[in-house]
MOPAC internal coordinates of N, CA, C and O (Angstrom, degrees):
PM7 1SCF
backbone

  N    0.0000 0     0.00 0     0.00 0    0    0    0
  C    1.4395 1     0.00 0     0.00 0    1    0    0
  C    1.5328 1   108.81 1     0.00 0    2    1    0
  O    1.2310 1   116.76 1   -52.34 1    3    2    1
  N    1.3811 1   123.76 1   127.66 1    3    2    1
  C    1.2332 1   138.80 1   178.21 1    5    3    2
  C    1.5365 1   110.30 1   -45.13 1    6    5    3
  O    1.2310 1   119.64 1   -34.25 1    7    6    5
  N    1.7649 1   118.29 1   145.75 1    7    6    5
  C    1.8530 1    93.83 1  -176.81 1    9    7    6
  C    2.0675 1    83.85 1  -116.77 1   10    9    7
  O    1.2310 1   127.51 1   -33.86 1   11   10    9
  N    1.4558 1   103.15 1   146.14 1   11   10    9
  C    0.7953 1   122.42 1  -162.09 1   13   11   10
  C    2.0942 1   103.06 1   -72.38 1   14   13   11
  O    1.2310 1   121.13 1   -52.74 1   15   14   13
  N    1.3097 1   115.45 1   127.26 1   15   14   13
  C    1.5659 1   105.28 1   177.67 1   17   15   14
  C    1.5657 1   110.58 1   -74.21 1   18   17   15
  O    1.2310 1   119.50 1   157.40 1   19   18   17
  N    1.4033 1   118.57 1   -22.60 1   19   18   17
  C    1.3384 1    96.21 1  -173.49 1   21   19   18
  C    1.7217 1   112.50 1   -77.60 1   22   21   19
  O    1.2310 1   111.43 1     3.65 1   23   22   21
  N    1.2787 1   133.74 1  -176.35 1   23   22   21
  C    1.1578 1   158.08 1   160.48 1   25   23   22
  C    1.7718 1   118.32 1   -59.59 1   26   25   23
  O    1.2310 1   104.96 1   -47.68 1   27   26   25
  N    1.1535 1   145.42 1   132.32 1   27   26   25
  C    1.5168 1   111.59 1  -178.83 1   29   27   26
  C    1.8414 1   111.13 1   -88.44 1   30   29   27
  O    1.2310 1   134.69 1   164.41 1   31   30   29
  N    1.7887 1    89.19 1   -15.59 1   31   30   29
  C    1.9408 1    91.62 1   178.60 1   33   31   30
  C    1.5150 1    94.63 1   -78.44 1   34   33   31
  O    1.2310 1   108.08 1   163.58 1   35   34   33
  N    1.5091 1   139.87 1   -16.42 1   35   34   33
  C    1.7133 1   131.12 1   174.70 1   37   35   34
  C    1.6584 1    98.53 1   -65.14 1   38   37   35
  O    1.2310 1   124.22 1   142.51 1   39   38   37
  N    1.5537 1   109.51 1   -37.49 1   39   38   37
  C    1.7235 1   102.20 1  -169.23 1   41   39   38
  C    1.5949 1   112.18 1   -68.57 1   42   41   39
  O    1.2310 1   121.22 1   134.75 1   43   42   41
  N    1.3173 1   115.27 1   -45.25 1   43   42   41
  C    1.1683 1   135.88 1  -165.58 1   45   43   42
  C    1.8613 1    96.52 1   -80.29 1   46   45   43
  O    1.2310 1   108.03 1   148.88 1   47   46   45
  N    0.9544 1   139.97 1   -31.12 1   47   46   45
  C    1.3843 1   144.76 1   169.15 1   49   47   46
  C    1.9545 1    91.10 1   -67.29 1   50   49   47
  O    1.2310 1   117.74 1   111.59 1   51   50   49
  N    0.6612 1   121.91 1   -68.41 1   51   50   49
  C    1.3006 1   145.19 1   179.75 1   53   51   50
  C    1.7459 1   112.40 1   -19.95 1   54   53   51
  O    1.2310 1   135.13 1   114.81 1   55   54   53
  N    1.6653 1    88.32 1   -65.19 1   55   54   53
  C    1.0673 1    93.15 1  -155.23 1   57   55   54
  C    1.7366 1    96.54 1  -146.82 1   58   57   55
  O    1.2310 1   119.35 1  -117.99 1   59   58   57
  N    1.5844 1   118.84 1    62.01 1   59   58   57
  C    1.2441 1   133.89 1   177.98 1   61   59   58
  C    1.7492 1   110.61 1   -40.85 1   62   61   59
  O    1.2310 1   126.59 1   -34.79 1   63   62   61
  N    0.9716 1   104.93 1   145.21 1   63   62   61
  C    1.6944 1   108.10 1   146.32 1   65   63   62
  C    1.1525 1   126.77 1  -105.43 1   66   65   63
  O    1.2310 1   115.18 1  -165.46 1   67   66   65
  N    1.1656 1   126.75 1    14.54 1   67   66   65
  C    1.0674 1   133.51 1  -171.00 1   69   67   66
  C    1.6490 1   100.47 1  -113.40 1   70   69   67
  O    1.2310 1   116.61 1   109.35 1   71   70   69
  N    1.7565 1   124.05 1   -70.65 1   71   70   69
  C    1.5747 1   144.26 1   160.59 1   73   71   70
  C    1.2128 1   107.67 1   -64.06 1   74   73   71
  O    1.2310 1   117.85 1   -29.08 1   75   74   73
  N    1.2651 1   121.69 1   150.92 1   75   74   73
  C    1.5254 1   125.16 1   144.96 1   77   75   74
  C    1.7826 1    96.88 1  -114.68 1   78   77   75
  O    1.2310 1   122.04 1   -79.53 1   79   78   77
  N    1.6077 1   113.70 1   100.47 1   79   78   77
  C    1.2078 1   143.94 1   171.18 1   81   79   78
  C    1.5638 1   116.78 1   -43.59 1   82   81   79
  O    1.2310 1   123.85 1   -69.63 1   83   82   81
  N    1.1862 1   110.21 1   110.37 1   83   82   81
  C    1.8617 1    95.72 1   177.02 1   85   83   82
  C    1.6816 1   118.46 1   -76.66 1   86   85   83
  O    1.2310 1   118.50 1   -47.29 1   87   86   85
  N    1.1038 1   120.47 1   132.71 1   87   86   85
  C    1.4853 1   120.35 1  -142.96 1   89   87   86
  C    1.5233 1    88.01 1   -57.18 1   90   89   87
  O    1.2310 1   121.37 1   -31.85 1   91   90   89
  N    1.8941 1   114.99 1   148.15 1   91   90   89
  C    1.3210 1   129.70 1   137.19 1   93   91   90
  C    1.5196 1   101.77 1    83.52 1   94   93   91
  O    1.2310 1   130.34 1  -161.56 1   95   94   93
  N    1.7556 1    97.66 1    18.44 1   95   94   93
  C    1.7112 1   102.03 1  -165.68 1   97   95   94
  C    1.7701 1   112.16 1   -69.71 1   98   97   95
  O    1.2310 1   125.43 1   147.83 1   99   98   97
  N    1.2411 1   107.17 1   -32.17 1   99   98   97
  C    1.8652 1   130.16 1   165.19 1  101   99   98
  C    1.5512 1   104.50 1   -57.46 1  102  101   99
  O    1.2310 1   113.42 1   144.21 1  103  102  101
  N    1.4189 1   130.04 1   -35.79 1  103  102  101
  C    1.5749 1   120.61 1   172.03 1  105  103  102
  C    1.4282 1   126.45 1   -70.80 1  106  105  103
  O    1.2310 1   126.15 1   155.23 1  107  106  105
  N    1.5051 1   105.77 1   -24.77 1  107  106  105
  C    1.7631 1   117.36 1   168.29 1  109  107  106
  C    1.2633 1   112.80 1     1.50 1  110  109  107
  O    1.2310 1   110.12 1   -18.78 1  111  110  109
  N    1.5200 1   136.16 1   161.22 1  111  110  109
  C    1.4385 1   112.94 1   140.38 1  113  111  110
  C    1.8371 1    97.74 1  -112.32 1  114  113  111
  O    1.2310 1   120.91 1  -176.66 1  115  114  113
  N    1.1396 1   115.87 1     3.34 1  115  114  113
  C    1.3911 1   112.54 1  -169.10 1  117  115  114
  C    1.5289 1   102.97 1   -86.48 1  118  117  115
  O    1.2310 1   104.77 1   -49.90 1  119  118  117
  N    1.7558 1   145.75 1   130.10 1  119  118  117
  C    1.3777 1   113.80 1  -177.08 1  121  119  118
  C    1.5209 1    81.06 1  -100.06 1  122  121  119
  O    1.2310 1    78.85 1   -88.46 1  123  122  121
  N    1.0125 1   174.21 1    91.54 1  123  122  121
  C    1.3120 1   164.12 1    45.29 1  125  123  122
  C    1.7793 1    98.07 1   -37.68 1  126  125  123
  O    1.2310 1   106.16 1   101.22 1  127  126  125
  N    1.1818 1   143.30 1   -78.78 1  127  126  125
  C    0.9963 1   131.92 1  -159.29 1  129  127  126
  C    1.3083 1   108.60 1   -61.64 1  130  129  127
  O    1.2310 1   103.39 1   152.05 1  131  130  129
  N    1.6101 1   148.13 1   -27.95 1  131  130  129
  C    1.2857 1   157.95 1   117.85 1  133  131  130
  C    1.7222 1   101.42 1    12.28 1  134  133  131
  O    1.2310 1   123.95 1    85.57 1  135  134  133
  N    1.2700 1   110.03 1   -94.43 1  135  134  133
  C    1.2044 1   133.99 1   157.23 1  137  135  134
  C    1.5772 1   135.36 1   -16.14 1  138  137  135
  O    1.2310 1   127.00 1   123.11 1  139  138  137
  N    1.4159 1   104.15 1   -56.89 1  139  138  137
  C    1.9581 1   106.41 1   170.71 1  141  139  138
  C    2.2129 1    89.75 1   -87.60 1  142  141  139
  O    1.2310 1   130.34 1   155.38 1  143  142  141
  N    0.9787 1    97.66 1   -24.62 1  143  142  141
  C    1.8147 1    87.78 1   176.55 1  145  143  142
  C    1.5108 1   113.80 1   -57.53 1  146  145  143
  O    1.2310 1   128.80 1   129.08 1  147  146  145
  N    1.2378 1   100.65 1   -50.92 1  147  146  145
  C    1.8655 1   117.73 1  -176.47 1  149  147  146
  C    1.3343 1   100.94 1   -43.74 1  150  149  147
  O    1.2310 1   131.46 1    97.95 1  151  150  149
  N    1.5942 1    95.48 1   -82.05 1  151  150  149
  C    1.9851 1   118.92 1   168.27 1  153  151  150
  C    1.4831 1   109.81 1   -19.90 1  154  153  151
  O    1.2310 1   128.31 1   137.65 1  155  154  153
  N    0.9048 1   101.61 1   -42.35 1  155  154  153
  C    1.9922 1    86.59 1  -161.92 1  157  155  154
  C    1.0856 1   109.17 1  -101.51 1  158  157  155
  O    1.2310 1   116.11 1   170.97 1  159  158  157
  N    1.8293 1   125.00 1    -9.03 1  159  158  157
  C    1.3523 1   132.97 1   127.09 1  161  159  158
  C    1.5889 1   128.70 1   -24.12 1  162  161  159
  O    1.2310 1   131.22 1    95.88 1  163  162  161
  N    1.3335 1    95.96 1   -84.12 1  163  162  161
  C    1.3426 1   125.19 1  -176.33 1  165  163  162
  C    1.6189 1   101.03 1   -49.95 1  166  165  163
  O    1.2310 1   109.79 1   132.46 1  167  166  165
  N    1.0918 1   136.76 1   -47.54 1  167  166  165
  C    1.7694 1   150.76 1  -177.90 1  169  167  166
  C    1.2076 1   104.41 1   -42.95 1  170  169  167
  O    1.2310 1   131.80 1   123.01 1  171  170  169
  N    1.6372 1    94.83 1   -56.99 1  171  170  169
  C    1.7733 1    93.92 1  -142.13 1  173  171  170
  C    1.6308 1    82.74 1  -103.67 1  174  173  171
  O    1.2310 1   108.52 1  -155.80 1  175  174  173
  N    1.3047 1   139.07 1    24.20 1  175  174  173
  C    1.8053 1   140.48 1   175.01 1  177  175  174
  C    1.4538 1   102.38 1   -72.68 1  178  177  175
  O    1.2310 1   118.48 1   -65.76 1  179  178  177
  N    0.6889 1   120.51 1   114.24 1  179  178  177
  C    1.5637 1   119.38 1   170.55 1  181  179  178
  C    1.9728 1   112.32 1  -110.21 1  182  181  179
  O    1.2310 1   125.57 1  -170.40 1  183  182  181
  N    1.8942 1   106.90 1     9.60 1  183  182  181
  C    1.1917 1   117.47 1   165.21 1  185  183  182
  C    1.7152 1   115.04 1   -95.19 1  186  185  183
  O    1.2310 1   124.48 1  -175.90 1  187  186  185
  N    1.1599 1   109.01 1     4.10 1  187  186  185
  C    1.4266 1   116.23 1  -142.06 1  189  187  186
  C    1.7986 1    97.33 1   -98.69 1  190  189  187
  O    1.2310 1   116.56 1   -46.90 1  191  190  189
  N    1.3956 1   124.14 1   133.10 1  191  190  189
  C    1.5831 1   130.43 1  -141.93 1  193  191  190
  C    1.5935 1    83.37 1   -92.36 1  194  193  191
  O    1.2310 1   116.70 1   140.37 1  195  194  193
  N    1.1690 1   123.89 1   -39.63 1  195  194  193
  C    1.4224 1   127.83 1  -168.96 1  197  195  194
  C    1.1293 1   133.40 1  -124.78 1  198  197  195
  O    1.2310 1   108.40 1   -14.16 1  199  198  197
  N    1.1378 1   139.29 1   165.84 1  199  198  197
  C    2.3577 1   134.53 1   177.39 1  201  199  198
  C    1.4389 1    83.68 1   -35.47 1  202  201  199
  O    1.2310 1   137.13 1   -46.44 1  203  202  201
  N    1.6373 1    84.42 1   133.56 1  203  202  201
  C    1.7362 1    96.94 1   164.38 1  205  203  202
  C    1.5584 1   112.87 1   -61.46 1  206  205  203
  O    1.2310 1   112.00 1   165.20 1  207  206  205
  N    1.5433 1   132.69 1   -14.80 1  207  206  205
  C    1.1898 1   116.93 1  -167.94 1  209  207  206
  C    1.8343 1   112.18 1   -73.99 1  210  209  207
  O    1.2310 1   130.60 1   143.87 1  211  210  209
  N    1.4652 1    97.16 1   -36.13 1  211  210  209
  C    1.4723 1   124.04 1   174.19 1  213  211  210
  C    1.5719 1   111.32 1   -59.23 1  214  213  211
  O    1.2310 1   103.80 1   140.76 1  215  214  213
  N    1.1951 1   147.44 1   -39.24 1  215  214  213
  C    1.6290 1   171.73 1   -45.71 1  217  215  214
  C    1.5688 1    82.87 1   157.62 1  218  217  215
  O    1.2310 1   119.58 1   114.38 1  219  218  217
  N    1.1689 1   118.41 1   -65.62 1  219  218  217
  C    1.7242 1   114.91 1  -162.97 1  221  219  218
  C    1.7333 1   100.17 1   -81.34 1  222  221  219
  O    1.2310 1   128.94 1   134.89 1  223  222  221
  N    1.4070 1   100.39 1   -45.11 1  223  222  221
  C    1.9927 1    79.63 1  -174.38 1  225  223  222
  C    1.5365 1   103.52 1   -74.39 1  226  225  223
  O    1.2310 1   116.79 1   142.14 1  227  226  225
  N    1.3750 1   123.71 1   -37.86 1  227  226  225
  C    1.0023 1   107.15 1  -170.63 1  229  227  226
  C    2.1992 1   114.61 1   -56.88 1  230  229  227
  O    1.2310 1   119.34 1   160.48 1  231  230  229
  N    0.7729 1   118.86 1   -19.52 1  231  230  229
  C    1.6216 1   137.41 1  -164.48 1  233  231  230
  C    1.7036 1    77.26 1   -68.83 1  234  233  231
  O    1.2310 1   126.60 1   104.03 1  235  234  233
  N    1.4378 1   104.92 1   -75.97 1  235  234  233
  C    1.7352 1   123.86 1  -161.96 1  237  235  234
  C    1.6629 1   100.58 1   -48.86 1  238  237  235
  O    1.2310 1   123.45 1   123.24 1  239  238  237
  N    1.1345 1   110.99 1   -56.76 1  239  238  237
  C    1.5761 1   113.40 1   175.69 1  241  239  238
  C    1.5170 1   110.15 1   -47.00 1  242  241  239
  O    1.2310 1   117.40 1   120.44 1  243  242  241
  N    1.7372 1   122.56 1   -59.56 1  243  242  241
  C    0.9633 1   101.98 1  -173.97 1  245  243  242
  C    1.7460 1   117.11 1   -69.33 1  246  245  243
  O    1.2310 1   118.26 1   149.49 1  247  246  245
  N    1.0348 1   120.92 1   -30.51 1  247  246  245
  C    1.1546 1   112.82 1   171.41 1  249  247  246
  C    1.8386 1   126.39 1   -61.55 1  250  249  247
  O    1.2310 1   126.38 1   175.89 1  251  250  249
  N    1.0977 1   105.34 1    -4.11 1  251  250  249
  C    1.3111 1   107.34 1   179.92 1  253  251  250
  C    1.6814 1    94.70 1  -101.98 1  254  253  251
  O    1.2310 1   116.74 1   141.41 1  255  254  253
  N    1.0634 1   123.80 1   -38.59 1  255  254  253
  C    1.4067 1   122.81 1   172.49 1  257  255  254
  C    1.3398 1   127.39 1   -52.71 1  258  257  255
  O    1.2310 1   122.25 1   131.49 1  259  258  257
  N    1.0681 1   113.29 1   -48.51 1  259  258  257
  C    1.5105 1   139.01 1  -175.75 1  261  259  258
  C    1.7236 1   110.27 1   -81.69 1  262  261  259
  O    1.2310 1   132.32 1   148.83 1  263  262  261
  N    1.4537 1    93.81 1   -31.17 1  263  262  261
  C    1.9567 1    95.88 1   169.43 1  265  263  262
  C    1.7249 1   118.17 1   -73.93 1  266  265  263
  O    1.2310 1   131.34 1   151.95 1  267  266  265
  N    1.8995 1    95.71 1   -28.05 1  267  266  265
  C    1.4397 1    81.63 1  -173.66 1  269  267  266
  C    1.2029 1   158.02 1    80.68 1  270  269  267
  O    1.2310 1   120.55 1    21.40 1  271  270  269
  N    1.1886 1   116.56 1  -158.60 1  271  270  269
  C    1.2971 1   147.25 1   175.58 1  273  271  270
  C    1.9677 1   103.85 1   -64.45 1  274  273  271
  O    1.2310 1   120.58 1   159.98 1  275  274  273
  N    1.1645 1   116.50 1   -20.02 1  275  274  273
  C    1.7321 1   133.45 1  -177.95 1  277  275  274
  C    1.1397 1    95.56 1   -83.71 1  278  277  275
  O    1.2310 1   112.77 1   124.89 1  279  278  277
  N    0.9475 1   131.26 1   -55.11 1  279  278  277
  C    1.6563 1   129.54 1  -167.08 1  281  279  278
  C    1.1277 1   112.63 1   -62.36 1  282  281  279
  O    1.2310 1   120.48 1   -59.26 1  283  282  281
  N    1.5101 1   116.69 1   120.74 1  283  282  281
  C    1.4165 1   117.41 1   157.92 1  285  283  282
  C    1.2487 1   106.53 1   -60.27 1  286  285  283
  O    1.2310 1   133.41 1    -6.98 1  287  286  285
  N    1.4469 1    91.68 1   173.02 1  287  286  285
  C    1.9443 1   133.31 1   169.59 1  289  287  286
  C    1.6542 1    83.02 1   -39.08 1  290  289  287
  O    1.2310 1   122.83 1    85.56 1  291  290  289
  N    1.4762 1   112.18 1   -94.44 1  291  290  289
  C    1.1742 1   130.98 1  -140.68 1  293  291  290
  C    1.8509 1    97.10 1   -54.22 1  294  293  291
  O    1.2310 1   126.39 1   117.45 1  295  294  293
  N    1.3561 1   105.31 1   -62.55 1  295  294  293
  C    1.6368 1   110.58 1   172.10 1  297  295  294
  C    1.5874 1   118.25 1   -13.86 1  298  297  295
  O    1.2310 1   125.99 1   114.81 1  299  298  297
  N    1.4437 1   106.09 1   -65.19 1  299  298  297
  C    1.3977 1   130.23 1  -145.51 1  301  299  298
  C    2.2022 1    89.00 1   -84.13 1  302  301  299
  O    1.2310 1   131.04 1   149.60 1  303  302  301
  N    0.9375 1    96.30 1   -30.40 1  303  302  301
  C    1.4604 1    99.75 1  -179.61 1  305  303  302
  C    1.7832 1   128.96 1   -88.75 1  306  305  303
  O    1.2310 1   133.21 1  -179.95 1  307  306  305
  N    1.5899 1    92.08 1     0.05 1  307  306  305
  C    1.5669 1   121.18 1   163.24 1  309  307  306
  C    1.3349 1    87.67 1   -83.99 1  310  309  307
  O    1.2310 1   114.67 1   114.74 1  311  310  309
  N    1.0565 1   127.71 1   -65.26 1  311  310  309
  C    1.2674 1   128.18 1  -132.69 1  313  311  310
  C    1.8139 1    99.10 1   -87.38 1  314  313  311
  O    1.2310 1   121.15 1   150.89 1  315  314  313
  N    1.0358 1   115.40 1   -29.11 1  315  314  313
  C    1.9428 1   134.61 1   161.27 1  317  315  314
  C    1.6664 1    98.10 1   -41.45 1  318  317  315
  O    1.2310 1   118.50 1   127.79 1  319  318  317
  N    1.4191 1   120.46 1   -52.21 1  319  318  317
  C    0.9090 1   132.81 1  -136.75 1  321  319  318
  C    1.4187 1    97.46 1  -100.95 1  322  321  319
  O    1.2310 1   116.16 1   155.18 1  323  322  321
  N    1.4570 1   124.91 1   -24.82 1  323  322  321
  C    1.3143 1   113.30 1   168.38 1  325  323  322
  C    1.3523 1   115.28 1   -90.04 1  326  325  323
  O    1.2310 1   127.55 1  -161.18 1  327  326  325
  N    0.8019 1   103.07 1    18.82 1  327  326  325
  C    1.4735 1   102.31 1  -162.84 1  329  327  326
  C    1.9243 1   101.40 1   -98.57 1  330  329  327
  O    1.2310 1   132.07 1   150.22 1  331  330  329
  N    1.4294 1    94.30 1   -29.78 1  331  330  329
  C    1.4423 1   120.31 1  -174.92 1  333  331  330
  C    1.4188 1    89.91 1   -88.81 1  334  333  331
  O    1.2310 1    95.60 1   129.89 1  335  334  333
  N    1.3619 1   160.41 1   -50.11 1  335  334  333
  C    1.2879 1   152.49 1   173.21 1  337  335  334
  C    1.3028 1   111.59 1   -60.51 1  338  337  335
  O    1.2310 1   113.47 1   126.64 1  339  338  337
  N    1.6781 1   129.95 1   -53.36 1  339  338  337
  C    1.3350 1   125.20 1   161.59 1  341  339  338
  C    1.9006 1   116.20 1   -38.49 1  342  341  339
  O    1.2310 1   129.88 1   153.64 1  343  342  341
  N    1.2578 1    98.55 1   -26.36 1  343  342  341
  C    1.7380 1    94.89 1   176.05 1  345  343  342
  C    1.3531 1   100.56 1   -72.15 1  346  345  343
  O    1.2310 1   122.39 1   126.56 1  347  346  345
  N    1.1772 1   113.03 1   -53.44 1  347  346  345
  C    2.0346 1   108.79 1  -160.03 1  349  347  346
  C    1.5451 1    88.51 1   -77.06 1  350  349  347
  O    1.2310 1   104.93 1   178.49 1  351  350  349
  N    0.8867 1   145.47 1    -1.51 1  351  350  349
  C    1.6638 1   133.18 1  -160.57 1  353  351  350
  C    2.0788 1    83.71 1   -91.57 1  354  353  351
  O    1.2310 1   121.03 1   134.68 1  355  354  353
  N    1.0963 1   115.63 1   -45.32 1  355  354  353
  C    1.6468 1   127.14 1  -169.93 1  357  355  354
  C    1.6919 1   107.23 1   -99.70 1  358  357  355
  O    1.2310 1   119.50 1  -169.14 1  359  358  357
  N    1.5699 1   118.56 1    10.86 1  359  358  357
  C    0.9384 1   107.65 1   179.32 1  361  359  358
  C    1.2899 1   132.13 1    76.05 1  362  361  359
  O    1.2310 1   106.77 1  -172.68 1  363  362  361
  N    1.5301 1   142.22 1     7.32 1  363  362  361
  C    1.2794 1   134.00 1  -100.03 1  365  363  362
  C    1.7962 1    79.62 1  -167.70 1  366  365  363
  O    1.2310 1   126.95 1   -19.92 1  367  366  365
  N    1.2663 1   104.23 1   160.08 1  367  366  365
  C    1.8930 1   110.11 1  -156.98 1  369  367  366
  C    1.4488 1    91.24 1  -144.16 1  370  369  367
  O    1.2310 1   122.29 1   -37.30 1  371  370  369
  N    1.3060 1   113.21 1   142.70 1  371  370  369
  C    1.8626 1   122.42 1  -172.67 1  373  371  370
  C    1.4256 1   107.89 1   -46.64 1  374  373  371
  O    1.2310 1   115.01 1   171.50 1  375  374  373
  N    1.4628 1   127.07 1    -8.50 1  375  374  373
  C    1.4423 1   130.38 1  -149.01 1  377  375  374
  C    1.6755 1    92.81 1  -103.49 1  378  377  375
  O    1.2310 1   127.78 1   158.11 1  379  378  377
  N    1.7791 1   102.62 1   -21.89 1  379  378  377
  C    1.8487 1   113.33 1  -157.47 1  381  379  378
  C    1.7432 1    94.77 1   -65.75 1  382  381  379
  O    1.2310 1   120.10 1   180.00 1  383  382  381

């Protein structure tokens, strides 16, 4: 049986059931635009198991998890950083 080249967290980043992802939204360099991208994902999901606010970090988390060891310094600290804008975008405090 053939072994598959992609990743299964690239498919599932890819191609959520939960989000429908706006393409290349994780390459941003803006983490505010990261952030209202997720959100307006996460909003308008009507696949999504839980509060869209929960639905969007969790997406960003796993993708920062699953990237890893790939991510630069600078990368990984965009991506820190939306994570902290996705909070104020929902109102919501590191503690939420």
């Amino acid at each position: 049986m053939p072994r598959k080249t992609k990743k299964w967290s690239a498919e599932v980043t890819e191609h959520s059931d939960a989000l429908d992802l706006e393409p290349n939204v994780f390459e941003k360099d803006d983490p505010k635009e990261i952030a209202a991208s997720l959100k307006r994902s996460a909003d308008k999901s009507e696949k999504r198991k839980s509060e869209p606010y929960r639905s969007a970090m969790s997406m960003l988390t796993f993708y920062i998890n699953r990237a890893g060891q790939n991510l630069t310094a600078s990368r990984k600290k965009v991506l820190e950083e939306a994570k902290d804008e996705l909070r104020r975008a929902y109102g919501k405090t590191a503690d939420d």
